[in-house]
C-alpha positions in Angstrom: -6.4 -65.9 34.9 -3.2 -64.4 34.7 -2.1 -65.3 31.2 -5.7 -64.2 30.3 -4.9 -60.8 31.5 -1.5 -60.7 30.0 -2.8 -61.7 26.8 -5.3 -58.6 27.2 -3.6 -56.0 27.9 -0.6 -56.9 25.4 -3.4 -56.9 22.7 -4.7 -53.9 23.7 -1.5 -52.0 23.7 -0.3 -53.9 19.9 -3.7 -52.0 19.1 -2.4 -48.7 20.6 0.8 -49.0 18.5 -1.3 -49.9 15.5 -3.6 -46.7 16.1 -1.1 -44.7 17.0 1.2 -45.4 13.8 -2.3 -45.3 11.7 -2.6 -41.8 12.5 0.8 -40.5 11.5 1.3 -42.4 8.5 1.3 -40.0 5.8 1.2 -42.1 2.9 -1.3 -42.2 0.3 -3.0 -39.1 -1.4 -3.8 -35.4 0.1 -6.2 -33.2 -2.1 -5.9 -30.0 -1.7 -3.9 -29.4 1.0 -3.7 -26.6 3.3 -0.6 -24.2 3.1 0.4 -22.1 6.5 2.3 -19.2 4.5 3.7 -18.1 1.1 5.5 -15.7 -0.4 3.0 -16.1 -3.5 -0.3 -16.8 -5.0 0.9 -17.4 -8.0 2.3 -20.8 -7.0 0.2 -23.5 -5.7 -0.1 -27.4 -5.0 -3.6 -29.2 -5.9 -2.6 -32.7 -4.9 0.4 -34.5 -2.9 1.0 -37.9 -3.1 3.2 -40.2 -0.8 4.3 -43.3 -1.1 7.6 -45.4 -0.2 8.9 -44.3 -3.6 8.3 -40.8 -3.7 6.4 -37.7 -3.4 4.5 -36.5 -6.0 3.7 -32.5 -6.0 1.4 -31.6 -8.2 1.5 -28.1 -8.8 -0.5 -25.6 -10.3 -0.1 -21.6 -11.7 -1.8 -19.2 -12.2 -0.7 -16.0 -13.8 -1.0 -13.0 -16.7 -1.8 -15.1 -20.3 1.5 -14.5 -22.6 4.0 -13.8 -19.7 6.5 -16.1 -18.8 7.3 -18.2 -15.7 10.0 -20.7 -14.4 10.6 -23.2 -12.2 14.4 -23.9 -10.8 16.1 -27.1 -11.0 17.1 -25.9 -7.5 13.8 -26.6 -6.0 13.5 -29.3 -3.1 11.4 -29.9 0.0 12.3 -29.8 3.5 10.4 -32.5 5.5 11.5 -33.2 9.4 14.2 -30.9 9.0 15.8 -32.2 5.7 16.0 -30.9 2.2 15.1 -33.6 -0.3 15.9 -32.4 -3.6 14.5 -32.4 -7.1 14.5 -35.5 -9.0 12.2 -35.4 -11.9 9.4 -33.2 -13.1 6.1 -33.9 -15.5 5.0 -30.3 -18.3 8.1 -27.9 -16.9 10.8 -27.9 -18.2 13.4 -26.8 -15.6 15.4 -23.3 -15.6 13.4 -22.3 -19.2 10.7 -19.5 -19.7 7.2 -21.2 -19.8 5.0 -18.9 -21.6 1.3 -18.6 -20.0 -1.6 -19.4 -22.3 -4.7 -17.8 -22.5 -6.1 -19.6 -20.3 -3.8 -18.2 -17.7 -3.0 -21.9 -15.9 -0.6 -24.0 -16.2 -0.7 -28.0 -14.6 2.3 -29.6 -13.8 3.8 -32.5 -11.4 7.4 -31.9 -9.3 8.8 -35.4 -8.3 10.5 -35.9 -5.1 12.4 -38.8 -2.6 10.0 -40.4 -0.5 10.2 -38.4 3.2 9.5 -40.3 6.3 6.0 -41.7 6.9 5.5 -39.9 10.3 5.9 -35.8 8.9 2.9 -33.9 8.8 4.1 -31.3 6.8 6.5 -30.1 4.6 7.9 -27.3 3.0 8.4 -25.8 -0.4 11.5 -23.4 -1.7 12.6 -23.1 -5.7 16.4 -23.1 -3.4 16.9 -19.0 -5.0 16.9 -15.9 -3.3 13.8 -14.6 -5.1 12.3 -18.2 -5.9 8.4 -19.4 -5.0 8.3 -20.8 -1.2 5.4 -22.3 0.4 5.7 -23.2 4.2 3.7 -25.6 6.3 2.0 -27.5 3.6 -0.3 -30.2 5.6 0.2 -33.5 4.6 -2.6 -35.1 7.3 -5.6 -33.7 5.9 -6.2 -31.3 8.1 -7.9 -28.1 7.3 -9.3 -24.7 8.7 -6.1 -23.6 10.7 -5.8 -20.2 11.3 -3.6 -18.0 13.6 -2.2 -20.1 16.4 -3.8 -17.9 19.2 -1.2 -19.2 22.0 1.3 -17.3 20.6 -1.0 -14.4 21.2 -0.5 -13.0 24.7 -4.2 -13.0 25.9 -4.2 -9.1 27.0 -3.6 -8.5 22.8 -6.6 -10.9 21.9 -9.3 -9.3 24.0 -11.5 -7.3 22.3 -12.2 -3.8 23.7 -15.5 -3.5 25.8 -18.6 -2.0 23.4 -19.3 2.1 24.4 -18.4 5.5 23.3 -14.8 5.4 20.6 -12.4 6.1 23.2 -11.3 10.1 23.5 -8.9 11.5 20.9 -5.6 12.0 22.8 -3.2 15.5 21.8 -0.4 15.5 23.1 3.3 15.6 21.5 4.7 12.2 22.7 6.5 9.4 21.2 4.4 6.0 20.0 6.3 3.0 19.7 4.7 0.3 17.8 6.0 -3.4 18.4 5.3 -5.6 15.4 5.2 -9.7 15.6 4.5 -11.5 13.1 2.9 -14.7 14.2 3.9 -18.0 12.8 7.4 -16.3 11.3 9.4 -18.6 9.7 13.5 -17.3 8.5 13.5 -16.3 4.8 9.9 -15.4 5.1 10.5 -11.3 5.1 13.5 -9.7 5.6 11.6 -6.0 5.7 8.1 -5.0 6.5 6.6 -2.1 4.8 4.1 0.3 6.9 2.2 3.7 6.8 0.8 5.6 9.3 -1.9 7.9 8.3 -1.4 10.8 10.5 -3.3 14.3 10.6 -0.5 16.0 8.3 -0.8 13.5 5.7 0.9 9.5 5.4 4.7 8.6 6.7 6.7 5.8 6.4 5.3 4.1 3.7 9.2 4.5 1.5 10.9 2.8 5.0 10.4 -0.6 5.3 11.9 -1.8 9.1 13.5 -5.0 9.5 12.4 -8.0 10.7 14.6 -10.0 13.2 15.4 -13.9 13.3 11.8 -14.3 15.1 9.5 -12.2 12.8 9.8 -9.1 15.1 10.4 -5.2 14.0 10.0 -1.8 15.5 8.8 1.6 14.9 8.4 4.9 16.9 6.9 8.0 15.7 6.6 10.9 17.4 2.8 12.0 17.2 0.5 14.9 18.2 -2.8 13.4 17.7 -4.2 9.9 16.6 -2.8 8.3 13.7 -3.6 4.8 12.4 -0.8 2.5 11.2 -1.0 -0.5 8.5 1.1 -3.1 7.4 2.6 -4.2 4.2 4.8 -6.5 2.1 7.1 -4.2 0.5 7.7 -6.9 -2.2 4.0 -7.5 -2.4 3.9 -11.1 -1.3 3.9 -12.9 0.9 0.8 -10.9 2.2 1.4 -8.8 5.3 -1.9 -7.1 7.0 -2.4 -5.6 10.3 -4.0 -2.2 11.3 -4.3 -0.1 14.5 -5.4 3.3 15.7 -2.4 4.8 17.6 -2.5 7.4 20.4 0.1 10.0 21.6 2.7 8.4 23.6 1.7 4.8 24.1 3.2 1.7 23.2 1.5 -0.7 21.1 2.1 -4.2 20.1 0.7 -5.4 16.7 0.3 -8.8 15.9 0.1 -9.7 11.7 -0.9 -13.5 11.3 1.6 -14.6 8.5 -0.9 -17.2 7.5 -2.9 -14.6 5.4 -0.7 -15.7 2.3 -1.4 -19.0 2.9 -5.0 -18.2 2.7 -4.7 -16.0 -0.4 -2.8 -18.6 -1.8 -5.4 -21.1 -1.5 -8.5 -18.9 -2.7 -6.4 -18.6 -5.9 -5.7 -22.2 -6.3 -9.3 -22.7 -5.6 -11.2 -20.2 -7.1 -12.5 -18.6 -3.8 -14.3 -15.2 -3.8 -13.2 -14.1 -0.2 -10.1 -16.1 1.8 -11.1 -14.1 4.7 -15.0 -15.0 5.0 -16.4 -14.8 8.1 -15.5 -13.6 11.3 -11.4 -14.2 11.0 -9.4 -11.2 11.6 -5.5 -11.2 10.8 -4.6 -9.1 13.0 -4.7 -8.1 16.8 -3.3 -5.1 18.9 -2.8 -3.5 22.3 -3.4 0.2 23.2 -6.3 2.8 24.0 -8.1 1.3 21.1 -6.7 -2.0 20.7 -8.7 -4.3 18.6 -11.3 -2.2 17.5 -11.1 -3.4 13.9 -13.1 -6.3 16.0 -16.2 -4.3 16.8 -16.3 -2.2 13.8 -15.7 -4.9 11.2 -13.7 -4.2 7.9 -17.2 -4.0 5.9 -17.8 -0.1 6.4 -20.6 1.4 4.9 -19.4 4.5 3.0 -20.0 7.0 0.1 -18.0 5.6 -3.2 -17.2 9.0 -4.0 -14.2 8.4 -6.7 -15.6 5.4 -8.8 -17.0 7.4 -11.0 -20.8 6.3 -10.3 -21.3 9.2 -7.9 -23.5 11.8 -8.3 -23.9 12.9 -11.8 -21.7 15.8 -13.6 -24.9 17.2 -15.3 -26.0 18.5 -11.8 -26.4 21.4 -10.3 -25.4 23.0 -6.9 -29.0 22.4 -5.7 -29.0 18.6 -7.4 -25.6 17.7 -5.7 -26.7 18.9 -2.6 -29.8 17.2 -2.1 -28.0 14.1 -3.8 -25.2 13.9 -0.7 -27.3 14.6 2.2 -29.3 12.3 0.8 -26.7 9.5 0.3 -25.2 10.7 3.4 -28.9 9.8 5.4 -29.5 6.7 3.8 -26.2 5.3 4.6 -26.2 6.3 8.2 -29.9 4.9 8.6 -28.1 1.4 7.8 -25.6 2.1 10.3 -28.0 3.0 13.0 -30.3 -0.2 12.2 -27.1 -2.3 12.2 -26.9 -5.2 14.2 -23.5 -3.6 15.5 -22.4 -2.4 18.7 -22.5 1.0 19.7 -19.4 2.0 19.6 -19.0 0.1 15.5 -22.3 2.8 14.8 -20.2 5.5 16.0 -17.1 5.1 14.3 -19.4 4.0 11.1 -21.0 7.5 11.6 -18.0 9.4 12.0 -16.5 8.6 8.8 -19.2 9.2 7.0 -19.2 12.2 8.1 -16.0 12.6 6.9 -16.7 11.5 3.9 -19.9 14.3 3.7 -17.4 16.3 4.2 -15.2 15.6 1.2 -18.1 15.2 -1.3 -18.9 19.0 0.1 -15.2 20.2 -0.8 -14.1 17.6 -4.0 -17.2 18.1 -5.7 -15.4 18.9 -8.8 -12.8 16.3 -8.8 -15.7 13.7 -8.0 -18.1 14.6 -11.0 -15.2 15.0 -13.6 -14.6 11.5 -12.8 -18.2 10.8 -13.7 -17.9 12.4 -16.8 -15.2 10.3 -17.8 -16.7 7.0 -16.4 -19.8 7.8 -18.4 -17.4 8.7 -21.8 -14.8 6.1 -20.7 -12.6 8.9 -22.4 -10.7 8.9 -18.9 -7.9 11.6 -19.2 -9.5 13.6 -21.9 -9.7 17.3 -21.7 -13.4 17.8 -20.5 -15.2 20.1 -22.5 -15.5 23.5 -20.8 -19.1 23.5 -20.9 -19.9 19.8 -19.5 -19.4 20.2 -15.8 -21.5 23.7 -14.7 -21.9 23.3 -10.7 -20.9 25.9 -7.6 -22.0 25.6 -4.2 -23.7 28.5 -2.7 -23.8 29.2 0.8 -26.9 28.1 1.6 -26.2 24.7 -0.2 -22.7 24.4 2.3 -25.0 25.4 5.4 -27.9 23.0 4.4 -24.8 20.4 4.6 -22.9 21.8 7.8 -26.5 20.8 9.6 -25.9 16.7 8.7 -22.2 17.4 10.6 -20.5 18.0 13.9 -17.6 19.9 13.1 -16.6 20.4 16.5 -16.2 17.0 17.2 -12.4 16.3 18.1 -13.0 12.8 17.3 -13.1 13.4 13.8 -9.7 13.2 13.6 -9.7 9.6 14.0 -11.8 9.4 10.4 -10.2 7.6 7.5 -7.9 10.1 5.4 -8.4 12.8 8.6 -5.7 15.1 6.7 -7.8 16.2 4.3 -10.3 17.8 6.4 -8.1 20.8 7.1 -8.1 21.6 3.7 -12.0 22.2 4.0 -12.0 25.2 6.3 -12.1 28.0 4.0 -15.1 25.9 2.8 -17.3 26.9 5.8 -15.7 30.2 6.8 -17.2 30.9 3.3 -20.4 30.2 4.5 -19.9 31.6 8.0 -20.2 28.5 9.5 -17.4 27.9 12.4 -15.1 25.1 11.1 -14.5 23.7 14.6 -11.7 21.2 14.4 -11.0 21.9 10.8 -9.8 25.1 12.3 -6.9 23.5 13.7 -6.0 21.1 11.1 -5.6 23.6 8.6 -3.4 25.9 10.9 -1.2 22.7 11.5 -1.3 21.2 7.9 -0.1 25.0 6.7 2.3 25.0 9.7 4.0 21.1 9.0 4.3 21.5 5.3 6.6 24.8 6.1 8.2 22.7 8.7 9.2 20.1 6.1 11.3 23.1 4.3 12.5 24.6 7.5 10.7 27.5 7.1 8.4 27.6 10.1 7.4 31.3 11.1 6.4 32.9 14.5 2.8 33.9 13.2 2.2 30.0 12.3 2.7 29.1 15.2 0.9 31.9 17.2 -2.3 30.8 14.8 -1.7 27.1 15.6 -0.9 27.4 19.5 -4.6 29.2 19.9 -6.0 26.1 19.0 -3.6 22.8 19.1 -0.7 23.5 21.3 0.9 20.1 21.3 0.9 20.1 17.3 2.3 23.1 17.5 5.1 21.6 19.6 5.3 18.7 16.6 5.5 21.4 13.7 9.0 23.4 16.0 10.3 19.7 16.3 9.8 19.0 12.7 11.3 21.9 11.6 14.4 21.9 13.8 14.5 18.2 12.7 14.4 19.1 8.9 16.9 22.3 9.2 19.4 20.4 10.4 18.7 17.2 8.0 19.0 20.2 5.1 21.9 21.7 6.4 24.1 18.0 5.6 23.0 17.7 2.2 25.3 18.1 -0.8 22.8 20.4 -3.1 25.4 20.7 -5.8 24.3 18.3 -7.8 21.0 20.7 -8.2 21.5 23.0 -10.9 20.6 26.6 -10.0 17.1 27.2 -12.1 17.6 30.1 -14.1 16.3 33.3 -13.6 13.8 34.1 -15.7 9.7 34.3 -15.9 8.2 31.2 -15.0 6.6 30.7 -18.7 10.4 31.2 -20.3 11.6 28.7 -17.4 12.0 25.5 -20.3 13.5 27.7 -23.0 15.7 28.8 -20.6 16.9 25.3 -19.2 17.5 24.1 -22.8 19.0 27.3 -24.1 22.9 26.1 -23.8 22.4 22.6 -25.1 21.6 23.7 -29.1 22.9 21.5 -31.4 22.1 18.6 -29.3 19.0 16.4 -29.0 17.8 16.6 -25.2 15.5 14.4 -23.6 13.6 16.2 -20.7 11.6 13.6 -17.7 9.5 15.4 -15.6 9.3 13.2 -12.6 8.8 13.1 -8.6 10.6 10.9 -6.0 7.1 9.8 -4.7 6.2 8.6 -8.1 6.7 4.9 -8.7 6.0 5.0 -12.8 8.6 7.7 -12.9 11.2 5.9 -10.7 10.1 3.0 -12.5 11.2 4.3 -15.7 14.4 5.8 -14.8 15.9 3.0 -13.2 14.8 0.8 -16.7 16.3 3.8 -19.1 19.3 3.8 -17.2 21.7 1.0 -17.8 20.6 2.3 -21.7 23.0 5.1 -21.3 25.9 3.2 -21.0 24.5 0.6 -24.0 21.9 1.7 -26.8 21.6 5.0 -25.8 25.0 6.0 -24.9 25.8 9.4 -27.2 27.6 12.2 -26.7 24.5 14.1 -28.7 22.1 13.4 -26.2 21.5 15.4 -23.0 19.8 14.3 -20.1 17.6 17.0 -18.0 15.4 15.7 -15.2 13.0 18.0 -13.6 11.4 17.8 -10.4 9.4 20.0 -8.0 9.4 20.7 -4.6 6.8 18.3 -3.8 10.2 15.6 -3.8 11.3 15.6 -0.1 14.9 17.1 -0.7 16.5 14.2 1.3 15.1 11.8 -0.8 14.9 14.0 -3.8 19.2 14.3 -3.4 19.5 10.3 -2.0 18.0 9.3 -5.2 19.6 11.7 -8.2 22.8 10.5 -6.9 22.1 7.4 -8.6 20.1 9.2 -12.1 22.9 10.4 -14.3 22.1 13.9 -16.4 21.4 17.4 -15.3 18.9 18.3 -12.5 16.3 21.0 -11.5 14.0 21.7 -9.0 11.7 24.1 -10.1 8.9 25.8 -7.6 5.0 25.6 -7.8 4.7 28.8 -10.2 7.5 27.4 -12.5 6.2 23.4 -12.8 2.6 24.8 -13.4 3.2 27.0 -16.2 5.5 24.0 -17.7 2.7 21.8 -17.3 0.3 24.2 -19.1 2.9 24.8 -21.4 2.9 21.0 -23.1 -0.8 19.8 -21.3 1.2 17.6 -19.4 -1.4 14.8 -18.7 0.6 13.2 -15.6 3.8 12.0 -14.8 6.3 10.6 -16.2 5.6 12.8 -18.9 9.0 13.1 -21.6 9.4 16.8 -23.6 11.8 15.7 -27.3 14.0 18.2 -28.0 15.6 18.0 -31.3 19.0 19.8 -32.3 17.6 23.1 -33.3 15.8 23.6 -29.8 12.5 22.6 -30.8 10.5 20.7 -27.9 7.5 18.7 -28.2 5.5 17.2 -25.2 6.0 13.3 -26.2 3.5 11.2 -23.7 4.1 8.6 -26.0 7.1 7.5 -24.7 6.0 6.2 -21.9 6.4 2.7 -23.9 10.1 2.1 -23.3 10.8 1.1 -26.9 9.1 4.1 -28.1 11.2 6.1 -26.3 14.3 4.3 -27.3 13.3 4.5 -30.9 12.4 7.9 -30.7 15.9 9.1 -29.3 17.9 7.4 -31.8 15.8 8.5 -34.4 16.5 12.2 -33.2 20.4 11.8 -33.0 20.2 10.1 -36.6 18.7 13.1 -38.5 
C-alpha cells in the first residue's frame, strides 16, 4: 500500500514537471506574434521560429515605394537578459540601401543563436542610436495584452461619476502635470513632446521634457482657466498619446500606455483599419475631470468645417445660414438620442456649439476651401466674383438663438481660443457676446504681454470681466520684459526706414552687383526651418560665393526668444519686419505661403521664385545667377 502510494504520487509530480516544462518551452513556430512597444511601424515581424539551432525572425516592411531602407549588421536580440547577435540574414543585404518597390513591402528573414527554451519574450534593437527596436515580442502565443492596469494606481483608473461637465475653474494658479509612461522600457524616449491648448492659444508644443530612467517627466504651467494637455513623440515614433482637461492650480497625473506603438505596429503588419477598436483607451488621468475621455469617447460628432465638403461657396448669406443651423440641429439631435451618458451629451453639445460658432465667424475661409476642393485648383487665386456671401444681422441673430454664449463652460470646447476672436461678430448684431467678452479682452491683453507691452487700459477692460487672467497677462508680461531685456538683438538688422511698400527695395538697395537670395520664413514654420537647416551646410560647399548674399526675413509673429535662439545658428543678414511691412511684401510678389524665396539678380532685379521650394531648383537657380 505504501509503494503503491509512492509510486503515485511520484508519477503524478514527473507529470507536473512534464506540464510544467510543456508550457514554457518555446520552441517551434509563433505566427504573428504580439509586440508590447516600438519605436516604429515601419518594422515588423510576421513569423518567429525557435528551435535548438536558432531563431528565425522573419521580418517584414512596409514603407514609401522608391525610398530606401537598411538594416544594420549591428542588429541582435536580447532574450533573458542577453544580447544574441546577428548571424545570417535571407533578401537584405546588411548596412546597403534597399530600395522599396512599388508594392511598398519588402519580406525578409534575420537569423539568430538559439535563446533558451524557457523565454517568453524577446527583444529587437538594429544596436544604433537611431536604429528600429521592438520590445516585448511574445514568443508563447499569447495575444490581446494591453496596458498592464496594476501599474495604474486605482484612484487614476476610475472613471468619473456620469452628471453635469464639472465647473470651469478661473483662477491664476500653477498646474503641475505628472507624466508616466506605463510599461517604459530605457532607450524607449529620451523626450516627450506635449501641447496644451489654453484660452490664449497652444504652448509647449517646441519643448519636449525629459523622461527619467522609469518613463517619468514633468510639467507645470501656470494657468487662468481650463486648458487641455496632449502628448506626443517628438520624433514621431514610437507613438505617444494621452489627453486631459487641466484646471487652475491642481496637480494631475497622466498615464500614456507605451503599448500604443506596439499596436500601431501590428495593424500595419496586419492590415488593420483601427489598432484601437473597441473600448481600449491609452490613456488615464487624475484631477477635477480625470478620465473624461472615458465617458465622452474619442468618436465626437462634429461639423467638418475645413474639408472642403462644407457648405457650398455658391451660397448666399441666407443659404449658409439655414445650411449651419441646420447641420448644427441634426448633429445635436444624434447627440441627444446617443446611447451616452449625460455628461458625454453635454460636452458633445458644447463643442458643437463651438464649432456653430466658428462656421458663423470663418465663413469665408470655409467656403474658399470649397471652391478649391470642388476645382482641386487648391492655392489658386479665386476669382473675385466666385465667392459672393455676407452675413446680415439678422442671419448672426437667427444663429446666436442655437447658442449659449454666456456659458463659462465653453471655454472647455476644443480650440476655445478662437472664440474670442468672434466678439465683434455679435456686438455687430447687438447681441451680448457673454464669455467671448472676456476672451477677446484677454487674447488682445496676452498677445501685448508676449511683447512686453501690456497697458493700464487692457487690463482695466480685462479686470471687469476675468480678474485672474488679468493676473496671468501682468505675469506674462513681467515674465517676457525681463526674458527681452537678456537678449543680444544685434544680430537683427535695424529695418530701414522707409514706407512699408519701398521696405524690399530698401533692404536690397546696398547689395547691387551681387545676386541675393531673400527666405521669407517664421520660427514656428517647420517647411521653413526645414529648408534652412538643408541649404545650410551648402554655404560652406556648392553654394559658398562671395557673390551671393543671404537676407532672411521674418515677422513678429516669431517669438523673439526663439526668433534670436535660432538665427544664431542661420548664417546671412536678418530682419524683422512688422505686420504693415510683411503684408505689403507679401502683396508685393503674391506670396502664396511660406517658405517663399524672392531671386535677386546683380542689377537689383527681384522675382518672387516659389519654385525653389525644390532644393535642387534652388541650388541650380543660384548658381545660374552668379554665372551670368
Amino acid at each position: 500500500m505504501c509503494n503503491l502510494l509512492s509510486k503515485t504520487v511520484g508519477m503524478a509530480i514527473a507529470v507536473l514537471l512534464l506540464i510544467a516544462t510543456a508550457c514554457t518551452n518555446n520552441r517551434g513556430t509563433v505566427e504573428r506574434p504580439f509586440i508590447t512597444a516600438a519605436n516604429t511601424k515601419s518594422l515588423s515581424f510576421e513569423k518567429i521560429e525557435l528551435s535548438d539551432s536558432a531563431t528565425v525572425l522573419y521580418g517584414v516592411i512596409h514603407f514609401r515605394p522608391n525610398y530606401w531602407v537598411r538594416i544594420a549588421s549591428s542588429s541582435f536580440i536580447k532574450a533573458d537578459g542577453k544580447n544574441y547577435v546577428l548571424t545570417g540574414t535571407d533578401d537584405m543585404p546588411l548596412d546597403k540601401e534597399v530600395w522599396m518597390p512599388d508594392s511598398g513591402v519588402i519580406h525578409f528573414t534575420l537569423t539568430f543563436p538559439p535563446i533558451p527554451s524557457d523565454v517568453e519574450s524577446i527583444d529587437f534593437s538594429e544596436g544604433t542610436d537611431d536604429g528600429w527596436q521592438l520590445w516585448g515580442i511574445d514568443l508563447t502565443g499569447k495575444s490581446g495584452h494591453d496596458i498592464n492596469l496594476s501599474d495604474i494606481p486605482a484612484d487614476a483608473r476610475k472613471p468619473m461619476a456620469d452628471g453635469p461637465l464639472p465647473e470651469p475653474v478661473f483662477a491664476f494658479d500653477t498646474t503641475t502635470v505628472n507624466i508616466h509612461l506605463v510599461g517604459y522600457r530605457p532607450g524607449m524616449i529620451e523626450k516627450i513632446g506635449y501641447a496644451i491648448n489654453t484660452v490664449h492659444g497652444q504652448t509647449g508644443s517646441d519643448t519636449p521634457l525629459p523622461v527619467d530612467s522609469l518613463g517619468n517627466a514633468r510639467i507645470r504651467i501656470a494657468l487662468s482657466a481650463p486648458a487641455r494637455i496632449f502628448l506626443f513623440n517628438p520624433s514621431q515614433e514610437p507613438t505617444i498619446t494621452g489627453s486631459a482637461i487641466l484646471m487652475p492650480g491642481e496637480t494631475v497625473d497622466l498615464y500614456s500606455d507605451t503599448h500604443t506603438s506596439g499596436k500601431i505596429n501590428m495593424s500595419v503588419r496586419d492590415g488593420s483599419e483601427d489598432p484601437f477598436a473597441g473600448s481600449y483607451l491609452p490613456y488615464y488621468s487624475t484631477g477635477t475631470c480625470g478620465n473624461i475621455d472615458m465617458l465622452t469617447g474619442r468618436n465626437r460628432y462634429a461639423m467638418q468645417l475645413y474639408s472642403g465638403e462644407f457648405a457650398d461657396y455658391r451660397m448666399n448669406g441666407e443659404q449658409y445660414t439655414d445650411y449651419i443651423i441646420d447641420q448644427y440641429k441634426a448633429l445635436k439631435d444624434s447627440v441627444d438620442a446617443g446611447d451616452c451618458g449625460e455628461m458625454a451629451k453635454e460636452y458633445g453639445t458644447l463643442n458643437l456649439q463651438a464649432q456653430l460658432i466658428y462656421a458663423t465667424a470663418d465663413f469665408r475661409n470655409i467656403l474658399e476651401r470649397n471652391y478649391y476642393n470642388k476645382y482641386d485648383n487648391w492655392g489658386d487665386k479665386i476669382p473675385a466674383d466666385s465667392i459672393n456671401i455676407s452675413l446680415s444681422p439678422e442671419n448672426i441673430r437667427r444663429i446666436a438663438e442655437c447658442l449659449d454664449l454666456d456659458n463659462p463652460k465653453l471655454v472647455m470646447a476644443e480650440n476655445a481660443a478662437d472664440l474670442g476672436y468672434t466678439r465683434g461678430i455679435w456686438k455687430n448684431a447687438g447681441i451680448d457676446p457673454g464669455i467671448t467678452e472676456a476672451l477677446y479682452h484677454y487674447n488682445n491683453a496676452y498677445a501685448f504681454a508676449d511683447k512686453a507691452e501690456l497697458t493700464d487700459d487692457m487690463l482695466t477692460e480685462l479686470r471687469k470681466t476675468h480678474p485672474a487672467m488679468a493676473d496671468e497677462a501682468v505675469a506674462h508680461n513681467k515674465a517676457r520684459k525681463a526674458i527681452l531685456e537678456s537678449l543680444d538683438l544685434s544680430m537683427i538688422t535695424p529695418t530701414p526706414e522707409v514706407a512699408p511698400a519701398k521696405i524690399l527695395d530698401a533692404i536690397i538697395a546696398p547689395h547691387k552687383g551681387k545676386v541675393v537670395m531673400v527666405d521669407l520664413w517664421n520660427t514656428w514654420c517647420g517647411p521653413c526651418r526645414a529648408a534652412i537647416a538643408h541649404n545650410e551646410p551648402a554655404k560652406n560647399g556648392e553654394l559658398s560665393s562671395d557673390d551671393i548674399v543671404w537676407i532672411y526675413i521674418a515677422d513678429e509673429s516669431s517669438p523673439m526668444p526663439k526668433y534670436i535662439s535660432m538665427i544664431k545658428e542661420i548664417r546671412g543678414i536678418h530682419y524683422r519686419l512688422n505686420e504693415e511691412q510683411i503684408t505689403k511684401l507679401r502683396e508685393r510678389f503674391d506670396v502664396d505661403g511660406i517658405p517663399y524665396y524672392i531671386l535677386v539678380d546683380r542689377a537689383g532685379k527681384a522675382a518672387g521664385r516659389p519654385d525653389l521650394r525644390d532644393h535642387s531648383a534652388f541650388k541650380k537657380a543660384l548658381l545660374d545667377e552668379v554665372a551670368k
